[in-house]
Backbone and ligand atoms as CSV (ligand in chain L), in Angstrom:
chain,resi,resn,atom,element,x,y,z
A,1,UNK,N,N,1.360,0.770,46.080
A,1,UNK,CA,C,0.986,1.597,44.948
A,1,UNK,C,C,2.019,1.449,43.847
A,2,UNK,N,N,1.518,1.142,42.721
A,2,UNK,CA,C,2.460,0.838,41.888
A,2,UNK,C,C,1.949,2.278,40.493
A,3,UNK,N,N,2.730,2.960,39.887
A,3,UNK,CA,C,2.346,3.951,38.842
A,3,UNK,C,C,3.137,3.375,37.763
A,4,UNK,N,N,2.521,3.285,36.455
A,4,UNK,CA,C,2.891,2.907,35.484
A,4,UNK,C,C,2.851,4.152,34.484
A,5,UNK,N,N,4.567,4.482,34.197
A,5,UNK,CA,C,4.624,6.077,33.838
A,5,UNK,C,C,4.283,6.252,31.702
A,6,UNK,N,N,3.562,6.952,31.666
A,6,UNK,CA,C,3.036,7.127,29.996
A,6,UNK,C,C,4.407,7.668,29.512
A,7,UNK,N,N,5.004,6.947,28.733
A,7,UNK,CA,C,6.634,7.587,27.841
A,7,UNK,C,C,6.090,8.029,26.662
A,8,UNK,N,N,5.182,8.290,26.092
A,8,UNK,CA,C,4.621,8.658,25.266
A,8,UNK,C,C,4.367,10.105,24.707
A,9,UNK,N,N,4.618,10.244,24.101
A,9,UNK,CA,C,4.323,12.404,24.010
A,9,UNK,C,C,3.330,12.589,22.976
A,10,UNK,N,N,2.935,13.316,23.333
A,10,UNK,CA,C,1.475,13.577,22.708
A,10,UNK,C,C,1.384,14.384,21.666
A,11,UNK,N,N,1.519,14.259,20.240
A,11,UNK,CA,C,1.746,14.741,19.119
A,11,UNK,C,C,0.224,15.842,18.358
A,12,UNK,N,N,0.949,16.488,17.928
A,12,UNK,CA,C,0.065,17.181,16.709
A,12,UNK,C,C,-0.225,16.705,15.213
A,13,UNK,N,N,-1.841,16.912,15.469
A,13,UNK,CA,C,-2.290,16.137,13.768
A,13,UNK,C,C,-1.843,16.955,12.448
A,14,UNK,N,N,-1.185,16.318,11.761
A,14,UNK,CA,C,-0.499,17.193,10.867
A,14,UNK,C,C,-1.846,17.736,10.024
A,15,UNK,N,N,-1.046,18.897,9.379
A,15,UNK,CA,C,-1.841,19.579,8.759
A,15,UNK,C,C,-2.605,19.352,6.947
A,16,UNK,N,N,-1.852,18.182,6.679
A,16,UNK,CA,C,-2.407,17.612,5.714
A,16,UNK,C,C,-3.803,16.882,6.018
A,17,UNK,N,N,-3.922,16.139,7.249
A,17,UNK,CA,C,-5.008,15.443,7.511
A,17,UNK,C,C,-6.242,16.134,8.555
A,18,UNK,N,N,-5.629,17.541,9.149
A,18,UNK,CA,C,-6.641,18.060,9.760
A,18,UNK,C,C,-6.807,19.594,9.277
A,19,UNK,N,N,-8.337,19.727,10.488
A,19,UNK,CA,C,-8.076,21.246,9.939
A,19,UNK,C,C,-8.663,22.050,11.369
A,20,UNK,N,N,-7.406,22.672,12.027
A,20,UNK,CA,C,-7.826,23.250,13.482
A,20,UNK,C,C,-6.470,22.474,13.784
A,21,UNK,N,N,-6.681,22.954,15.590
A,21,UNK,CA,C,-5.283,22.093,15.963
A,21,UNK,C,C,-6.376,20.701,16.547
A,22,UNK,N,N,-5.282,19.615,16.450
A,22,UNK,CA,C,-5.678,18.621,17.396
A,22,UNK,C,C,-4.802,17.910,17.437
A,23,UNK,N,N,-4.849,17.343,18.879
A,23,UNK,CA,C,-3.493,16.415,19.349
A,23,UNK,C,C,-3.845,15.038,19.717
A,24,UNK,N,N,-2.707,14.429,19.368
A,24,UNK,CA,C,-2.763,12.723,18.901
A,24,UNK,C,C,-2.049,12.031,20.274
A,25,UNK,N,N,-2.572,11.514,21.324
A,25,UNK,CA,C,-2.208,10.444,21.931
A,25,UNK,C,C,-1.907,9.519,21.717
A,26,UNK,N,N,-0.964,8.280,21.346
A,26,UNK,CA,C,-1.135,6.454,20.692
A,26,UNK,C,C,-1.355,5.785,21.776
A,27,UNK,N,N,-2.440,5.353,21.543
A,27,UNK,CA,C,-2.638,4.426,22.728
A,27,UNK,C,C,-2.248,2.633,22.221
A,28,UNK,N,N,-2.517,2.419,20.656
A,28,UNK,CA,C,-1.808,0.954,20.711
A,28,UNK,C,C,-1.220,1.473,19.226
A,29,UNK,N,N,-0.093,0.648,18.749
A,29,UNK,CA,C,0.791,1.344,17.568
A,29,UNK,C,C,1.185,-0.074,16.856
A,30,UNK,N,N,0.725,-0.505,15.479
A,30,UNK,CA,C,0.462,-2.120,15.104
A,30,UNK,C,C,1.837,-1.903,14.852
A,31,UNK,N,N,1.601,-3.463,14.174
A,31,UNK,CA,C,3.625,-4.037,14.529
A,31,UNK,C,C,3.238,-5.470,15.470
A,32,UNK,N,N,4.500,-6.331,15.382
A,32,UNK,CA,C,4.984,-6.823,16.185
A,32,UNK,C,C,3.851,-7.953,16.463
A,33,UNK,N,N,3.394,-8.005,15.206
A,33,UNK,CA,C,2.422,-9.302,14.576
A,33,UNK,C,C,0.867,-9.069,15.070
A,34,UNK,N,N,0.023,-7.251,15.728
A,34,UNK,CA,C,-0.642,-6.973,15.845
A,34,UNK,C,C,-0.919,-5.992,14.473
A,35,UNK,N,N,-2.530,-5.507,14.202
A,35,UNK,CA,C,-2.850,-4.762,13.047
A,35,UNK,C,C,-3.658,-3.497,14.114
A,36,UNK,N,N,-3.492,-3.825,15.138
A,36,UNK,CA,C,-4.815,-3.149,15.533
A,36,UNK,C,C,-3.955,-1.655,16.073
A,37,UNK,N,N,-4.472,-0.552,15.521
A,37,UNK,CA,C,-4.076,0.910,15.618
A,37,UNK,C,C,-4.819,1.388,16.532
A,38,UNK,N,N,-4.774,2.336,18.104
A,38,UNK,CA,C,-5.588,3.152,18.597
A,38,UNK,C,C,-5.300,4.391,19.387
A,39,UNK,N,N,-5.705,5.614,18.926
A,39,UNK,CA,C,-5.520,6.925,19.249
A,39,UNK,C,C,-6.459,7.644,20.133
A,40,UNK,N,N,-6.024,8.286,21.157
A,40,UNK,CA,C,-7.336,9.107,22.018
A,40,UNK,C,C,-6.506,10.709,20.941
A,41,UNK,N,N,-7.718,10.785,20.526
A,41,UNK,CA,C,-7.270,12.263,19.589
A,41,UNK,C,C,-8.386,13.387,19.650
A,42,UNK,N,N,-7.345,14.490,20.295
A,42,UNK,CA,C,-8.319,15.641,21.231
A,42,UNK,C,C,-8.823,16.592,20.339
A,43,UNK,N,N,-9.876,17.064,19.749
A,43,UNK,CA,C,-9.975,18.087,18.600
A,43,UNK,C,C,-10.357,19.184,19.201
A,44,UNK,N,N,-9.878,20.249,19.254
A,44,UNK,CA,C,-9.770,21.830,19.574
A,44,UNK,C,C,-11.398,22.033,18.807
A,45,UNK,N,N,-12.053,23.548,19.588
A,45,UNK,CA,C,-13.473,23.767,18.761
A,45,UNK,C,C,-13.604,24.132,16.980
A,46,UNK,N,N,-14.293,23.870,16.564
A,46,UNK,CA,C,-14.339,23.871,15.146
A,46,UNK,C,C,-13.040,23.005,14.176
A,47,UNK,N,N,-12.218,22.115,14.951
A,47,UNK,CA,C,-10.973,21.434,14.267
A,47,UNK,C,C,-11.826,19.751,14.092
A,48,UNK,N,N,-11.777,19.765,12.618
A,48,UNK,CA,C,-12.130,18.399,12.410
A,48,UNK,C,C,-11.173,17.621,11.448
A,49,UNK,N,N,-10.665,16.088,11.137
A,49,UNK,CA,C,-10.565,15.671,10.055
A,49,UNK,C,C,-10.757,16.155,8.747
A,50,UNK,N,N,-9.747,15.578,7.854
A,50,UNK,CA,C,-10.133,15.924,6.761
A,50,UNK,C,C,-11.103,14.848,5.766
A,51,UNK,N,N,-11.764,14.661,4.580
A,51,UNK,CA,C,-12.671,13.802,4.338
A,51,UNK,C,C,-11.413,12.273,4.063
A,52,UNK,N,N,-11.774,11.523,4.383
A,52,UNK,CA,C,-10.608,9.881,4.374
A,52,UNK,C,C,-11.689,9.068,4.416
A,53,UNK,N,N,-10.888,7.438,4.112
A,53,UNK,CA,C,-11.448,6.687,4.137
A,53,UNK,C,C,-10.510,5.232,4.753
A,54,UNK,N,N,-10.883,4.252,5.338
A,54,UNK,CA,C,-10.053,3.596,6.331
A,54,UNK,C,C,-10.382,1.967,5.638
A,55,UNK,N,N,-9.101,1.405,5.017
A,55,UNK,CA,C,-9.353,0.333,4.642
A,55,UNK,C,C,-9.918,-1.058,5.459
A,56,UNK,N,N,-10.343,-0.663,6.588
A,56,UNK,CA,C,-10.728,-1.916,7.343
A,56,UNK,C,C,-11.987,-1.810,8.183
A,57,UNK,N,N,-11.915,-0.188,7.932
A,57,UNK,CA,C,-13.366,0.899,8.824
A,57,UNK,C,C,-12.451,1.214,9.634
A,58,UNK,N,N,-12.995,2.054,11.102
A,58,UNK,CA,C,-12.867,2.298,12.145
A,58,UNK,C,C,-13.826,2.519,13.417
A,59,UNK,N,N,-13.979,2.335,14.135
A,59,UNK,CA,C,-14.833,2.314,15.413
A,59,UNK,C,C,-14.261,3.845,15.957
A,60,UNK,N,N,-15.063,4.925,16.263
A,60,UNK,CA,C,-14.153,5.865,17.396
A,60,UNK,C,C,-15.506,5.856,18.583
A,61,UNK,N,N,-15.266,5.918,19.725
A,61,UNK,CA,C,-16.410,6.125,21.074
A,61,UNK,C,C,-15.195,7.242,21.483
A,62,UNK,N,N,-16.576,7.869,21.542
A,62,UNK,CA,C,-16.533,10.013,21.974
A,62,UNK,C,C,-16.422,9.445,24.103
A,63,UNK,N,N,-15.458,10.452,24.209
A,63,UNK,CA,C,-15.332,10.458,25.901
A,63,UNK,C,C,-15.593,11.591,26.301
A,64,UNK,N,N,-15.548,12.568,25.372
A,64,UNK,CA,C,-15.391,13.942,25.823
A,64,UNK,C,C,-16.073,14.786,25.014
A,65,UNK,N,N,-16.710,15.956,25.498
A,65,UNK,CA,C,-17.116,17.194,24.353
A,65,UNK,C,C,-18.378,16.744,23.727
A,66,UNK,N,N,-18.290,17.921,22.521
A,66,UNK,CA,C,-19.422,17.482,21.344
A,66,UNK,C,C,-19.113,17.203,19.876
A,67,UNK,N,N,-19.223,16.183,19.709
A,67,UNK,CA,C,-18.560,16.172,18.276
A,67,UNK,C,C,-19.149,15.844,17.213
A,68,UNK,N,N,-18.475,16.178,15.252
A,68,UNK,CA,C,-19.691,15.891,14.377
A,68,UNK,C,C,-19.064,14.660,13.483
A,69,UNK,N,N,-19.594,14.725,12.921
A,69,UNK,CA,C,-19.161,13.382,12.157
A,69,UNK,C,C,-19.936,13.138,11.058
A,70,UNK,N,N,-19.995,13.220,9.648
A,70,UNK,CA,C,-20.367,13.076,8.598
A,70,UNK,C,C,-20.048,11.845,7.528
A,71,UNK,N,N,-20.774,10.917,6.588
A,71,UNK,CA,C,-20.311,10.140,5.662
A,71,UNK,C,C,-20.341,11.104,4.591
A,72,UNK,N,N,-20.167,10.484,3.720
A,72,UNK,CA,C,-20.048,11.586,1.932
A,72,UNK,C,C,-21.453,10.623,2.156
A,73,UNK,N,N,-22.273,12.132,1.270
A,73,UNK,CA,C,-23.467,11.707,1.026
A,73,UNK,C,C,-24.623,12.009,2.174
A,74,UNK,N,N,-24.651,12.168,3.295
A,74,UNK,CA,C,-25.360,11.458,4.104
A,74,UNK,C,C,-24.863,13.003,5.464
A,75,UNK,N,N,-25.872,13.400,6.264
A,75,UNK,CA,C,-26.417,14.214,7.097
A,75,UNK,C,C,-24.808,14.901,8.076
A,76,UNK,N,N,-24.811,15.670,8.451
A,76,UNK,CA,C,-23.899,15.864,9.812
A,76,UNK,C,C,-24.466,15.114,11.133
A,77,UNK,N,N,-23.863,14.381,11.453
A,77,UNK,CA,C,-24.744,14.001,13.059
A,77,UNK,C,C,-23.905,14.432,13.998
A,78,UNK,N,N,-23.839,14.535,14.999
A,78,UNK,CA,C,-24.069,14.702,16.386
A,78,UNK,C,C,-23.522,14.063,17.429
A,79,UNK,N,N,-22.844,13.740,17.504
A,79,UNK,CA,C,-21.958,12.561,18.935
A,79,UNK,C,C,-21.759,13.094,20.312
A,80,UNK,N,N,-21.758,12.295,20.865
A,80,UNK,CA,C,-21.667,12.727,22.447
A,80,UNK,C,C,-21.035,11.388,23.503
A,81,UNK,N,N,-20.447,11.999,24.280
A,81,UNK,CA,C,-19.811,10.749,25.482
A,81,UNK,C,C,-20.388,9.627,25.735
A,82,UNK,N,N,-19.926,8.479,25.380
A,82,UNK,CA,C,-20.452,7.203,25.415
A,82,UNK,C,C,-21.170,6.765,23.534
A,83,UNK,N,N,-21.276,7.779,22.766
A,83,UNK,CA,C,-21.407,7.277,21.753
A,83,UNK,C,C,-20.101,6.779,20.374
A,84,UNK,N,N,-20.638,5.599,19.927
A,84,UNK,CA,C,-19.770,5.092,19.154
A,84,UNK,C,C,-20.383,4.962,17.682
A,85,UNK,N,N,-19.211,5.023,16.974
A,85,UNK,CA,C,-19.589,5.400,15.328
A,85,UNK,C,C,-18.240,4.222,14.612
A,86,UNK,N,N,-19.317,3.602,14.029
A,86,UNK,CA,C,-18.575,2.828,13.070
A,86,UNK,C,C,-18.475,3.263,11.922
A,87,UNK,N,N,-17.266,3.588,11.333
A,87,UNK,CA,C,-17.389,3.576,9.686
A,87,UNK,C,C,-16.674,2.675,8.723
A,88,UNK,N,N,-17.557,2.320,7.595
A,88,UNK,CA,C,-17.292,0.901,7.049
A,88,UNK,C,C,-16.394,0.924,6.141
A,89,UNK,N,N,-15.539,-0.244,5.581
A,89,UNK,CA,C,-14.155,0.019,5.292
A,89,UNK,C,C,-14.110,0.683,3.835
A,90,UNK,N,N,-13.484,1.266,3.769
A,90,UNK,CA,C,-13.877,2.580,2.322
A,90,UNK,C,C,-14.702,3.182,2.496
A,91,UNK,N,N,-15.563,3.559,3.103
A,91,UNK,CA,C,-16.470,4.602,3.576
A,91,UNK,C,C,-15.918,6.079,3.672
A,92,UNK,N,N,-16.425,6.980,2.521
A,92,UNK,CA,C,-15.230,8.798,2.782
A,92,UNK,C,C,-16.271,8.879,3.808
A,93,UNK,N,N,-15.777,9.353,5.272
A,93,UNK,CA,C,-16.374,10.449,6.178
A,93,UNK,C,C,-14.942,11.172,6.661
A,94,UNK,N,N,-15.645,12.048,7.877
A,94,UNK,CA,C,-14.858,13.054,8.579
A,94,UNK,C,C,-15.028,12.741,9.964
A,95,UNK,N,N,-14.764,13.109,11.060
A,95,UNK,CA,C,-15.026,13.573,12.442
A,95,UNK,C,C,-14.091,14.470,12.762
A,96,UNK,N,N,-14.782,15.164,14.272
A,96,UNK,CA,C,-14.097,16.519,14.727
A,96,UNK,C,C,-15.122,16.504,15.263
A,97,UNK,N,N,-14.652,18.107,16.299
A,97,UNK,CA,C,-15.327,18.806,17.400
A,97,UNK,C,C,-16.148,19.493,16.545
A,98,UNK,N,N,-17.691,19.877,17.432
A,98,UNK,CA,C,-18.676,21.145,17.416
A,98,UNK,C,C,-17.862,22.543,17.175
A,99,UNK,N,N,-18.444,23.464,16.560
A,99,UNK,CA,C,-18.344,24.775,16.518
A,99,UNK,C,C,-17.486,25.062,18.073
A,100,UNK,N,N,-18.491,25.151,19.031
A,100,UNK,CA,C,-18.079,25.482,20.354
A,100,UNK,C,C,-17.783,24.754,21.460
A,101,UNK,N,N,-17.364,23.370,20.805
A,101,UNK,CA,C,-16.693,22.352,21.836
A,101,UNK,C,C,-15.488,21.940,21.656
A,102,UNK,N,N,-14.890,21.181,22.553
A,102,UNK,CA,C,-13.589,20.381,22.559
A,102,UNK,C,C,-14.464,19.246,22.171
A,103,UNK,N,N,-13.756,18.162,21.723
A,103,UNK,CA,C,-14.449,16.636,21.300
A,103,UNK,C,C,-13.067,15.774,21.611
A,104,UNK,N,N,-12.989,14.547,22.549
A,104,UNK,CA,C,-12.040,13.787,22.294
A,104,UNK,C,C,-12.676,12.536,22.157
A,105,UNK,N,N,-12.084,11.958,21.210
A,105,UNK,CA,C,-12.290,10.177,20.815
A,105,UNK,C,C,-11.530,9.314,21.074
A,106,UNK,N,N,-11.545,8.348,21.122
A,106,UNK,CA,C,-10.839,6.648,21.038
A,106,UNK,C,C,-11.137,6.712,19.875
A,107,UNK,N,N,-10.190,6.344,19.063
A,107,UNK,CA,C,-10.202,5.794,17.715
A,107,UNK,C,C,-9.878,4.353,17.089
A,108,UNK,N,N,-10.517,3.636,16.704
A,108,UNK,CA,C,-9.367,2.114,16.747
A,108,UNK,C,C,-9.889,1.639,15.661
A,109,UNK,N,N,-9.038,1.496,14.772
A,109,UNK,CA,C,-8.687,0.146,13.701
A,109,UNK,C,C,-7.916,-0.581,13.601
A,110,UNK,N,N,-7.509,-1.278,12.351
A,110,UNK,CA,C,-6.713,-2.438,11.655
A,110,UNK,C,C,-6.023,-1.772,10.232
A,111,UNK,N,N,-4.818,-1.727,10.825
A,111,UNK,CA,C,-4.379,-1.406,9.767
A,111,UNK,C,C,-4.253,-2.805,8.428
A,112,UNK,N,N,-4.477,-2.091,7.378
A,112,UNK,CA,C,-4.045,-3.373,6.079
A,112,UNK,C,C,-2.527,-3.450,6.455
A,113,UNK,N,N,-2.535,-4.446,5.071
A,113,UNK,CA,C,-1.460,-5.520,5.089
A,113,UNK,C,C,0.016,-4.495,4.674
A,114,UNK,N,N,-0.661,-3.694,4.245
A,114,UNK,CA,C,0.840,-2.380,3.918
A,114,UNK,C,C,0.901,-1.451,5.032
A,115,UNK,N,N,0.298,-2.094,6.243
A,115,UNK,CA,C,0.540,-0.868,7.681
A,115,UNK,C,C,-0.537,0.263,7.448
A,116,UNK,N,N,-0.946,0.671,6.028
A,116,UNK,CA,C,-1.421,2.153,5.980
A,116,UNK,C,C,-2.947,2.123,6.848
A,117,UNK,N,N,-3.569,3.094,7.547
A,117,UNK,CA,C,-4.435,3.149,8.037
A,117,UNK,C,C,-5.730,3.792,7.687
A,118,UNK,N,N,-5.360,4.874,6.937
A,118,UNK,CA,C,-6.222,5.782,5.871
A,118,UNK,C,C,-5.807,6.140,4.851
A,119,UNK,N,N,-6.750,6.243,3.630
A,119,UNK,CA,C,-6.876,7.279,2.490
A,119,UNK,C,C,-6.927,8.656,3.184
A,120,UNK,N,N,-5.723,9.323,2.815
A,120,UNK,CA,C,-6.611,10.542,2.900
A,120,UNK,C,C,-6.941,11.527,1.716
A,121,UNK,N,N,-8.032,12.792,1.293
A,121,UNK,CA,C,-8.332,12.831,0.479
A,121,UNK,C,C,-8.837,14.671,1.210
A,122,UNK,N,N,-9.876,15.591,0.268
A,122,UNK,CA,C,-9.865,16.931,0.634
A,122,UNK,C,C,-10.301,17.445,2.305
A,123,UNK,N,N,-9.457,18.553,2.528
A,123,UNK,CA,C,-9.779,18.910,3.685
A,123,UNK,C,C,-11.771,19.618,3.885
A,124,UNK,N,N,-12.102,19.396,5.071
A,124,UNK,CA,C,-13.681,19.528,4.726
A,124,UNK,C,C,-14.098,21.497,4.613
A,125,UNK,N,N,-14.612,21.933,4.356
A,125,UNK,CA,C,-14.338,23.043,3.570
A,125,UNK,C,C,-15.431,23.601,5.065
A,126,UNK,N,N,-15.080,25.233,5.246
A,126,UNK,CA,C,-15.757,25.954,6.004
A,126,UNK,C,C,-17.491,25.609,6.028
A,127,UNK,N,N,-17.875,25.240,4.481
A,127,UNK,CA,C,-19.466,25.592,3.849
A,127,UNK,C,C,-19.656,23.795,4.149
A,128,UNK,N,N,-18.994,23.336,4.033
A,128,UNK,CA,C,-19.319,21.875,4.613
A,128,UNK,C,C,-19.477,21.690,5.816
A,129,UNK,N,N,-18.379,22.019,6.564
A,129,UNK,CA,C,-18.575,21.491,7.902
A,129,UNK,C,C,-19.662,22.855,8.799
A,130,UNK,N,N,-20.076,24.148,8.219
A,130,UNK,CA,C,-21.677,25.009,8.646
A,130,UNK,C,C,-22.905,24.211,8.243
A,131,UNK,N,N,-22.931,23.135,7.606
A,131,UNK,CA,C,-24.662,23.002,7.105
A,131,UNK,C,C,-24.743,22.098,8.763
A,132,UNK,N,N,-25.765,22.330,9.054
A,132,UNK,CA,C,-26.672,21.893,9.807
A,132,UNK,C,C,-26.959,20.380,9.848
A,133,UNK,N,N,-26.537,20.471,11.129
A,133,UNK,CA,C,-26.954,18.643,11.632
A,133,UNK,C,C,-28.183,17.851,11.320
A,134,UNK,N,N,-28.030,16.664,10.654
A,134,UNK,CA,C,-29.622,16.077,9.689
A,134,UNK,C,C,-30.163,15.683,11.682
L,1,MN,MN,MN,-11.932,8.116,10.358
């Protein structure tokens, strides 16, 4: 039996980019002639993102909970374990947990050529994140 121990500590999403608590796992951290960024990031009930946009997109697949996920423009949907959501590079959306769920994701992109991984831009407002799933 061999255990391979996680040195890793599991951080809080600052409060500029979220809104609720939620905590940030790194699961890959670019550098070291990789671009590719990936986070399992746990969102507490009603704690979602704030509205951003990701210069390369991002892929997140839901493992856990119920979670929502919105583009600018375009419906609240609905995610669930085993589903995956691409969003395209400059694309403003959000994600986060349901009203009355926990939601955790895999998150993974590419960071650009300046490391940065997102725009970020307004937090999603109480009356935004209540309208009703399209
Ligand atoms: Mn995103």
């Amino acid at each position: 039996m061999q255990i391979m121990k996680n040195s890793l500590k599991t951080g809080a999403g600052p409060g500029e980019w979220f809104t609720g608590a939620v905590y940030i796992d790194t699961v890959a951290a670019p550098g070291a002639g990789s671009r590719l960024s990936a986070s399992y990031v746990h969102f507490t009930p009603g704690a979602r993102t704030a509205w951003h946009t990701h210069p390369n997109g991002q892929t997140i697949y839901v493992t856990e909970g119920v979670g929502l996920c919105q583009r600018r423009g375009g419906p609240i949907e609905v995610i669930r374990p085993g589903d995956r959501v691409f969003f395209e590079p400059g694309e403003e959306h959000w994600h986060g947990a349901a009203p009355d769920s926990f939601m955790t994701h895999l998150a993974m992109l590419e960071v650009d050529e300046q490391g940065q991984s997102a725009t970020w831009g307004k937090h999603v407002t109480d009356e935004e994140y209540s309208q009703q799933p399209g």
